[in-house]
N, C-alpha and C positions, 0 to 999 in steps of 0.2 A: 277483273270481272268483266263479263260479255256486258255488251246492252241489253239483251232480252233479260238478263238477271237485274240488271239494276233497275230496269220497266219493271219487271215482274213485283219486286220488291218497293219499290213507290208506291203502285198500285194497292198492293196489299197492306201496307203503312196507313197510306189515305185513307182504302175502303176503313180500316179497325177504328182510324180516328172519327169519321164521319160516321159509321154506326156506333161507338162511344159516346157521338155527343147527342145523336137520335135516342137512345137507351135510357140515356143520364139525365137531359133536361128537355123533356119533350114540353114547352113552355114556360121553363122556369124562369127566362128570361126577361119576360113579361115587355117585350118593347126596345131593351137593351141590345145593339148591336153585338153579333158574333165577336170574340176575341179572334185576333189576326192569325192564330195559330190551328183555327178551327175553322174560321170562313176560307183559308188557301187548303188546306187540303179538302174539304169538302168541293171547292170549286173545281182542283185539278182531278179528283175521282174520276168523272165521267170521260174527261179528256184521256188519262192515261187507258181507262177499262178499255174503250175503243181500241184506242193504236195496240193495246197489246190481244184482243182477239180479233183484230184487223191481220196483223201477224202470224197467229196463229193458225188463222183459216187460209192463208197467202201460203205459207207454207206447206200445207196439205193438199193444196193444189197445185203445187208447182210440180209437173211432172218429172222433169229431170232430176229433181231432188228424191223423188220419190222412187224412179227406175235406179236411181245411182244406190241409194239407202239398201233397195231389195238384191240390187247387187254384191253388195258388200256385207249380207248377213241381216241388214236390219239397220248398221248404224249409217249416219249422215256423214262423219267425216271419218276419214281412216285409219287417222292417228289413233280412233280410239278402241 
């Protein structure tokens, strides 16, 4: 598996569990710290979103990538 799959894939993990727990107990806690399983992914969400549309727009601009892709039909490597 690439990196950008396994980013991609954290990322969207985090985001479901942090809007799982916004959905589910919007104050039910009443005072009670987060469980350890719900305060780390809400904490790395923001971290991973960045790097991976950090990536993503890095990409898009990178013109040799982009002259090489239009050369080769559209795709980025040519194995594929």
């Amino acid at each position: 598996m690439s990196f950008a799959v396994i980013l991609f894939l954290l990322t969207l993990l985090c985001g479901v569990i942090a809007l799982a727990d916004r959905w589910c107990s919007p104050g039910a806690r009443g005072g009670v710290a987060e469980p350890w399983w719900v305060e780390y992914p809400k904490s790395f969400f923001p971290c991973c979103d960045r790097v991976l549309l950090r990536s993503f727009v890095a990409s898009l601009q990178d013109p040799v990538l982009v002259d090489a892709a239009h050369a080769r039909g559209g795709r980025l490597h040519p194995g594929q």
